[in-house]
PDB file of N, CA, C and O in Angstrom, chain B, residues numbered from 101:
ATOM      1  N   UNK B 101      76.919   0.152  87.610  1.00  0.00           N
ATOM      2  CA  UNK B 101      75.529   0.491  87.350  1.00  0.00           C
ATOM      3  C   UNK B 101      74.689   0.127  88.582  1.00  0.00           C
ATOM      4  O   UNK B 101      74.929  -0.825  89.324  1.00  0.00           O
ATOM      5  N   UNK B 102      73.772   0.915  88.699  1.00  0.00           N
ATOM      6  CA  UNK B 102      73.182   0.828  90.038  1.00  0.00           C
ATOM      7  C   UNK B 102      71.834  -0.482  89.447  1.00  0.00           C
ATOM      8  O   UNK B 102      71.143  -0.442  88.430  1.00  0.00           O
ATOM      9  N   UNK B 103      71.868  -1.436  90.453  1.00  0.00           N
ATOM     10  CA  UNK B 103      70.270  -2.345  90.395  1.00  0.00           C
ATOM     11  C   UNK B 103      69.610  -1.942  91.957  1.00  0.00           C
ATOM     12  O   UNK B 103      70.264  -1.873  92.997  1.00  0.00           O
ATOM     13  N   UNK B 104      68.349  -1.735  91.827  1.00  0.00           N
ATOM     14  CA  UNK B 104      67.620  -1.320  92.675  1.00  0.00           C
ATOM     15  C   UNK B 104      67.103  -2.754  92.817  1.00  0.00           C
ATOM     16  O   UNK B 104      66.695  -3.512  91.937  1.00  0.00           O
ATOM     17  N   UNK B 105      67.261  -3.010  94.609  1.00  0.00           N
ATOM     18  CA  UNK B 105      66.698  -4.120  95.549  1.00  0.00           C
ATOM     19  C   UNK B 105      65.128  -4.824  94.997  1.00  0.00           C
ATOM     20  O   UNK B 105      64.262  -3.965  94.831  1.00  0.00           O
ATOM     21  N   UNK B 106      64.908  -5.562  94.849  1.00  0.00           N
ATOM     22  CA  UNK B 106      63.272  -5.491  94.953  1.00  0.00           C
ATOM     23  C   UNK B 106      62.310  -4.947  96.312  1.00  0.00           C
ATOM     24  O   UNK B 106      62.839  -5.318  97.359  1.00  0.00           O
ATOM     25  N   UNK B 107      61.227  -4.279  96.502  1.00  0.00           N
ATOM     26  CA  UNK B 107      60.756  -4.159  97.131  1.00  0.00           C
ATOM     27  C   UNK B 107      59.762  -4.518  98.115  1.00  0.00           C
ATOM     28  O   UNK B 107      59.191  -3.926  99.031  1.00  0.00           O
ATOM     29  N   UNK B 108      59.738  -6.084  97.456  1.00  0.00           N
ATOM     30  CA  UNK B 108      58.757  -7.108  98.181  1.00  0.00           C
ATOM     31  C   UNK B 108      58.380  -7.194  99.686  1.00  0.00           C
ATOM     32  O   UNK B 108      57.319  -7.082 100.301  1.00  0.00           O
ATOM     33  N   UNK B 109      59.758  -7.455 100.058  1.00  0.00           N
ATOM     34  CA  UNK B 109      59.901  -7.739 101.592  1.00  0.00           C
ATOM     35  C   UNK B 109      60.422  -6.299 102.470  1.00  0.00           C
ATOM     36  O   UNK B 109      60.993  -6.439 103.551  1.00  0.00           O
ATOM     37  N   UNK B 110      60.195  -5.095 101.962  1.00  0.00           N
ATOM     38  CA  UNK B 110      60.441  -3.903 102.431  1.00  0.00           C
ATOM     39  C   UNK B 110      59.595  -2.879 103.104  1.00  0.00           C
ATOM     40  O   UNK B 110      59.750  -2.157 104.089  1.00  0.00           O
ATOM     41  N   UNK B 111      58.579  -3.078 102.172  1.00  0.00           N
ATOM     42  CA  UNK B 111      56.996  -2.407 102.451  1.00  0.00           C
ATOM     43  C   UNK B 111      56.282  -3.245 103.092  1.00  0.00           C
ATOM     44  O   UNK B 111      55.657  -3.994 102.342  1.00  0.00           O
ATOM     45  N   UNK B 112      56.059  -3.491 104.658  1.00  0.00           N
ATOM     46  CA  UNK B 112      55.079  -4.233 104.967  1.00  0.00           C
ATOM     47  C   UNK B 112      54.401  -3.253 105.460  1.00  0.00           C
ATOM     48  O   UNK B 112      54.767  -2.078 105.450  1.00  0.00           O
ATOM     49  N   UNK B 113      53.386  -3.674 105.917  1.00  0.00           N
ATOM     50  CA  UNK B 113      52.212  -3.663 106.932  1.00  0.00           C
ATOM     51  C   UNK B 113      52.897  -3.863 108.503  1.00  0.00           C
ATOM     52  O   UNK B 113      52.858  -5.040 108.865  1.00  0.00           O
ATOM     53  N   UNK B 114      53.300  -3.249 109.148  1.00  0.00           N
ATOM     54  CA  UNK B 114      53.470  -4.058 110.889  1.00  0.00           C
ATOM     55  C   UNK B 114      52.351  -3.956 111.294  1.00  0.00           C
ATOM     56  O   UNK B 114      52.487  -4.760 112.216  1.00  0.00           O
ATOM     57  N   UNK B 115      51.265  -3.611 111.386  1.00  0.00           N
ATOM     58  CA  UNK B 115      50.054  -3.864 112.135  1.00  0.00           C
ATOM     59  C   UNK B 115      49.376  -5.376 111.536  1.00  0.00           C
ATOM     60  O   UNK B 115      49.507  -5.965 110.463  1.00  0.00           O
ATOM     61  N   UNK B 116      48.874  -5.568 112.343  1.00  0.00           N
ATOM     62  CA  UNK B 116      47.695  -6.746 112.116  1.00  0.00           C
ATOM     63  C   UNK B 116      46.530  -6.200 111.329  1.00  0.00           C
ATOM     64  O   UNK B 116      46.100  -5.098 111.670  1.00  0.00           O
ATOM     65  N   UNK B 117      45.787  -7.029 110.001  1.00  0.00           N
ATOM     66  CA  UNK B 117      44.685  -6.669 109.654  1.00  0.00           C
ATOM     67  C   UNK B 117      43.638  -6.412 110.880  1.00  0.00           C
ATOM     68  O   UNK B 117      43.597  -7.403 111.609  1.00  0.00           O
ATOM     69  N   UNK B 118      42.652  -5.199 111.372  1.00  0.00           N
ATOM     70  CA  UNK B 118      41.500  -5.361 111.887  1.00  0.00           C
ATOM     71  C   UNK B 118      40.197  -5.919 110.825  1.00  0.00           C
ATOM     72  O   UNK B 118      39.716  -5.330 109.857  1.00  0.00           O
ATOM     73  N   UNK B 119      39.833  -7.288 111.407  1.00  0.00           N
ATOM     74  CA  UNK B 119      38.468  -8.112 111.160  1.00  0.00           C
ATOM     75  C   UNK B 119      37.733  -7.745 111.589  1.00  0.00           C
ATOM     76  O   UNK B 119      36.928  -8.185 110.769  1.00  0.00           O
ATOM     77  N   UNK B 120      36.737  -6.893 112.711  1.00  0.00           N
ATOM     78  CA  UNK B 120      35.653  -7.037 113.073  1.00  0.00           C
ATOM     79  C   UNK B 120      34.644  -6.627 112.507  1.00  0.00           C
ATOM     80  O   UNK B 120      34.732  -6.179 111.363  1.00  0.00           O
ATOM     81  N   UNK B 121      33.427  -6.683 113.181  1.00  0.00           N
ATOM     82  CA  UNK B 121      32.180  -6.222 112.801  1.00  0.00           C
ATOM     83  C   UNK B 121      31.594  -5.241 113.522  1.00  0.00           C
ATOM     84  O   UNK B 121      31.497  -5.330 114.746  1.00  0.00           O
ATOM     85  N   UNK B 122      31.115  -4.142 112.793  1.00  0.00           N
ATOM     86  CA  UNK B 122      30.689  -3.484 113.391  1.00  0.00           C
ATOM     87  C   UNK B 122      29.702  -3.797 114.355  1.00  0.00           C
ATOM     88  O   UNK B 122      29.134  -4.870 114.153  1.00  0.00           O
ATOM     89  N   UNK B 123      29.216  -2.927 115.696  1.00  0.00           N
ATOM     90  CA  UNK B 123      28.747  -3.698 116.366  1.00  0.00           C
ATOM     91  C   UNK B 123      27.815  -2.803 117.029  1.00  0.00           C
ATOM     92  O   UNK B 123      28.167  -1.636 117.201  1.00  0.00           O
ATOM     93  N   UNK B 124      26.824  -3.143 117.372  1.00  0.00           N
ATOM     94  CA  UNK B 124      25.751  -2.448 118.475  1.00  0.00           C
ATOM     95  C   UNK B 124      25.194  -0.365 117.512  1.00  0.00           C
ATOM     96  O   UNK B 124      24.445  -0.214 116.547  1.00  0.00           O
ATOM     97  N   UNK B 125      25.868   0.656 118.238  1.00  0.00           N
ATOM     98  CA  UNK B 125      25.608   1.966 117.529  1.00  0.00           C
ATOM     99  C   UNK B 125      26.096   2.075 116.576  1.00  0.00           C
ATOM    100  O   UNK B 125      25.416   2.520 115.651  1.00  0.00           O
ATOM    101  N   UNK B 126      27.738   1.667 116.300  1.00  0.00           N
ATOM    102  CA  UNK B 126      28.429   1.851 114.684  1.00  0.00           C
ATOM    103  C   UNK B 126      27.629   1.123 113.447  1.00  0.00           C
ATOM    104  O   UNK B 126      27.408   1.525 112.305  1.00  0.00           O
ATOM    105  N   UNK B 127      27.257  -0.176 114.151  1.00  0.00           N
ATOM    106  CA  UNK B 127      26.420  -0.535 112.504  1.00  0.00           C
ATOM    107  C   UNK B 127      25.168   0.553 112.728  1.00  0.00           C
ATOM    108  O   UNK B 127      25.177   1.373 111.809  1.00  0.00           O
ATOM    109  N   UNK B 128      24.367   0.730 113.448  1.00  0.00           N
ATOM    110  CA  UNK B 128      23.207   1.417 113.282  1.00  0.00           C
ATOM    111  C   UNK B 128      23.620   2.977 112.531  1.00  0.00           C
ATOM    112  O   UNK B 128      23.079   3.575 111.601  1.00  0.00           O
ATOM    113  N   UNK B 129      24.908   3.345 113.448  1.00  0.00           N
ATOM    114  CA  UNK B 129      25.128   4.636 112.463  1.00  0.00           C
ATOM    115  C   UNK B 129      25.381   4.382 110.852  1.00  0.00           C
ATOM    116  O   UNK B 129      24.732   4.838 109.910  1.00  0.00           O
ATOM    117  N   UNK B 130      26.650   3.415 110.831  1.00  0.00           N
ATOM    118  CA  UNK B 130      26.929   3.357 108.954  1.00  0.00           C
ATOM    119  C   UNK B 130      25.570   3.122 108.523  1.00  0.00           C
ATOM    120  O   UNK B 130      25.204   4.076 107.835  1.00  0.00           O
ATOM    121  N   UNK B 131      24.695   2.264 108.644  1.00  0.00           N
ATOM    122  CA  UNK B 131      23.629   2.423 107.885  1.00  0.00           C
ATOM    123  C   UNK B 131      22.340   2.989 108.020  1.00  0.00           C
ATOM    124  O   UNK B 131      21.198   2.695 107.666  1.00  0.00           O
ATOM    125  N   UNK B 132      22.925   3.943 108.680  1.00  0.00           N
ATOM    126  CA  UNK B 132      21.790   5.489 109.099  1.00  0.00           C
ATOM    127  C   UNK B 132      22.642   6.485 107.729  1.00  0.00           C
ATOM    128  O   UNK B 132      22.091   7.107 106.820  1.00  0.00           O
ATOM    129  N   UNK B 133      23.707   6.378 107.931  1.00  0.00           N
ATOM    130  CA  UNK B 133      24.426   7.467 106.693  1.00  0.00           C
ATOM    131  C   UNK B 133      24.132   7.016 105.549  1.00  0.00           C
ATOM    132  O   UNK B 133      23.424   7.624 104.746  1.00  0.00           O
ATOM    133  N   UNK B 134      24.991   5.151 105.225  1.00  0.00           N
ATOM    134  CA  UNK B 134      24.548   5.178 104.090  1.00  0.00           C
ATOM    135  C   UNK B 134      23.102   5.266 103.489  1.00  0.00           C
ATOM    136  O   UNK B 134      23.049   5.571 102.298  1.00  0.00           O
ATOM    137  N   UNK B 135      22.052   5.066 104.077  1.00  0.00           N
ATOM    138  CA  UNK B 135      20.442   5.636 103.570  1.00  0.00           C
ATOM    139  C   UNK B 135      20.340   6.533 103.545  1.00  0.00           C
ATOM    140  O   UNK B 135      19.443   7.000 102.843  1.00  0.00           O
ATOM    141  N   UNK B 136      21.253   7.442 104.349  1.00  0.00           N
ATOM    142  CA  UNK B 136      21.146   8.881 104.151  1.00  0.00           C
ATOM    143  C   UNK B 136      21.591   9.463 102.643  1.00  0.00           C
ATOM    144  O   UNK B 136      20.865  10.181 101.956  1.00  0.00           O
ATOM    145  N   UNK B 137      22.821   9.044 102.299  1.00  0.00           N
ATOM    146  CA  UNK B 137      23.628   9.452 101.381  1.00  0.00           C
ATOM    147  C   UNK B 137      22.910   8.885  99.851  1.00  0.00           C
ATOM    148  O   UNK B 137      23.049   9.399  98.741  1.00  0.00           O
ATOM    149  N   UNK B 138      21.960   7.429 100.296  1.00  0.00           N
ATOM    150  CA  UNK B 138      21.613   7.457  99.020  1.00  0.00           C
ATOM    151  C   UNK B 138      20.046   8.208  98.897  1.00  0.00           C
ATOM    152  O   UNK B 138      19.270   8.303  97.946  1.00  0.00           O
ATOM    153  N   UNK B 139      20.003   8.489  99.731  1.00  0.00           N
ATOM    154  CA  UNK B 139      18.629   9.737  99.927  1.00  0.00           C
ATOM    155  C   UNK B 139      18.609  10.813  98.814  1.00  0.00           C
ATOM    156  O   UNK B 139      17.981  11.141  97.808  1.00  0.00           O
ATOM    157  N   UNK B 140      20.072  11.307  99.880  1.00  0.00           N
ATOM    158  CA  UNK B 140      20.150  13.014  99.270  1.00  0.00           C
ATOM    159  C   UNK B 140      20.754  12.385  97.790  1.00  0.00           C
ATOM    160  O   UNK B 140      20.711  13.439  97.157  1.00  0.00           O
ATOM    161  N   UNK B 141      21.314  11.329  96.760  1.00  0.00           N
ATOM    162  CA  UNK B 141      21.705  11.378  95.717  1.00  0.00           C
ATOM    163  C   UNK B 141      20.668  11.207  95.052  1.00  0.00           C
ATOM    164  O   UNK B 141      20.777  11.902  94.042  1.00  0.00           O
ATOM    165  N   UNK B 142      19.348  10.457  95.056  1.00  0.00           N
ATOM    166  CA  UNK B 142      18.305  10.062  94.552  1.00  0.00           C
ATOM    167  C   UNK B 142      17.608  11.368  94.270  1.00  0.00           C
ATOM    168  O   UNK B 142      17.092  11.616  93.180  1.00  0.00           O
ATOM    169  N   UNK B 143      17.616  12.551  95.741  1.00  0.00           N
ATOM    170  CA  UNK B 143      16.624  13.444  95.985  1.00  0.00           C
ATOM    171  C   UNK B 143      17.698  14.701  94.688  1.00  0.00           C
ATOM    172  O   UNK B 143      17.087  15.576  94.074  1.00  0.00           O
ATOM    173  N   UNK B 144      18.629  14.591  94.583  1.00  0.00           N
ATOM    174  CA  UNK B 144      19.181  15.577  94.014  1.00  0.00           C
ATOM    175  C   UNK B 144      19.259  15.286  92.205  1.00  0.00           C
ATOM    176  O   UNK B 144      19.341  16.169  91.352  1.00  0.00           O
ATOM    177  N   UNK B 145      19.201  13.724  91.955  1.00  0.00           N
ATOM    178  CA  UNK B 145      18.589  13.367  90.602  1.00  0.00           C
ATOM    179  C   UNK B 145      17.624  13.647  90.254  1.00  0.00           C
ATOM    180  O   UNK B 145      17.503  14.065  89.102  1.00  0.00           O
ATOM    181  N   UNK B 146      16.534  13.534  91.104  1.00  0.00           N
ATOM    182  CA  UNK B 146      15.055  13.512  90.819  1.00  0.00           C
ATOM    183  C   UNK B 146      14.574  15.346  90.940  1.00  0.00           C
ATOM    184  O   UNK B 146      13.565  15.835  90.431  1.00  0.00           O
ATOM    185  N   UNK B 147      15.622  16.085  91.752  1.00  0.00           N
ATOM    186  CA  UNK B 147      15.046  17.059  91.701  1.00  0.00           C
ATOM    187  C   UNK B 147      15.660  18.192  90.529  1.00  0.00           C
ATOM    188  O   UNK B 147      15.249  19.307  90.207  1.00  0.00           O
ATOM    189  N   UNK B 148      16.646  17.505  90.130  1.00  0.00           N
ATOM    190  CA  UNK B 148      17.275  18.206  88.550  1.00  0.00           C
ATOM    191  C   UNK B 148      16.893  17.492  87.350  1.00  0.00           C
ATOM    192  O   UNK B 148      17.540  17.480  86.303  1.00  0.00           O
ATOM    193  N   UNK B 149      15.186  16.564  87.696  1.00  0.00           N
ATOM    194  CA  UNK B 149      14.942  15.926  86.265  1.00  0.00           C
ATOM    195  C   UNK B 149      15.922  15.611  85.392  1.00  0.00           C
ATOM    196  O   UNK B 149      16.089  16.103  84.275  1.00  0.00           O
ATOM    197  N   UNK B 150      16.775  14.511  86.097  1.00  0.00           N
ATOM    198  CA  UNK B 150      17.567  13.569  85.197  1.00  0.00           C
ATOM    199  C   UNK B 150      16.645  12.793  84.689  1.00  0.00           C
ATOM    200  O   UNK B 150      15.676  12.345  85.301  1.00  0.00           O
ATOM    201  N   UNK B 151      16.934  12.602  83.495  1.00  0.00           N
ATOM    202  CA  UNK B 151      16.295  11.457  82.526  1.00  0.00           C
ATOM    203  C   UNK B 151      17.592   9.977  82.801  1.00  0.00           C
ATOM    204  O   UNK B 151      17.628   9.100  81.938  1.00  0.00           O
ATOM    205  N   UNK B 152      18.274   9.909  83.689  1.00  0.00           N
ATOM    206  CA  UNK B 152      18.953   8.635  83.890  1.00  0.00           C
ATOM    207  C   UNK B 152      18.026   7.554  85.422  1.00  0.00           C
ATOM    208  O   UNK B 152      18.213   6.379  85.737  1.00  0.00           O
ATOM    209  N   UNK B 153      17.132   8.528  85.996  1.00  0.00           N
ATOM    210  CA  UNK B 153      16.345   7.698  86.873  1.00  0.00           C
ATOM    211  C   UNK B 153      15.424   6.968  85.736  1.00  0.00           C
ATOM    212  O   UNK B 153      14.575   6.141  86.067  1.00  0.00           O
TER     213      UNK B 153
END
């Protein structure tokens, strides 16, 4: 009968986690989009008179 290995130590990761922080234009962009994105979701609730705002 076949037993299948565990897979614990099989599936890694070889890269190193990346930690950093965004820095200098990238943070200014992510949170140029994300205000953007919650813009257009607000602007697209409010303009199909949801009764959930």
């Amino acid at each position: 009968m076949f037993t299948p290995e565990p897979l614990g130590n099989r599936w890694q990761t070889f890269r190193e986690p990346v930690r950093r922080r965004r820095r200098g234009w990238a943070a200014v962009a992510a949170a140029g989009f994300t205000l953007a994105a919650a813009t257009a979701v607000f602007l697209l609730l409010y303009a199909t008179d949801c009764a959930c705002l």
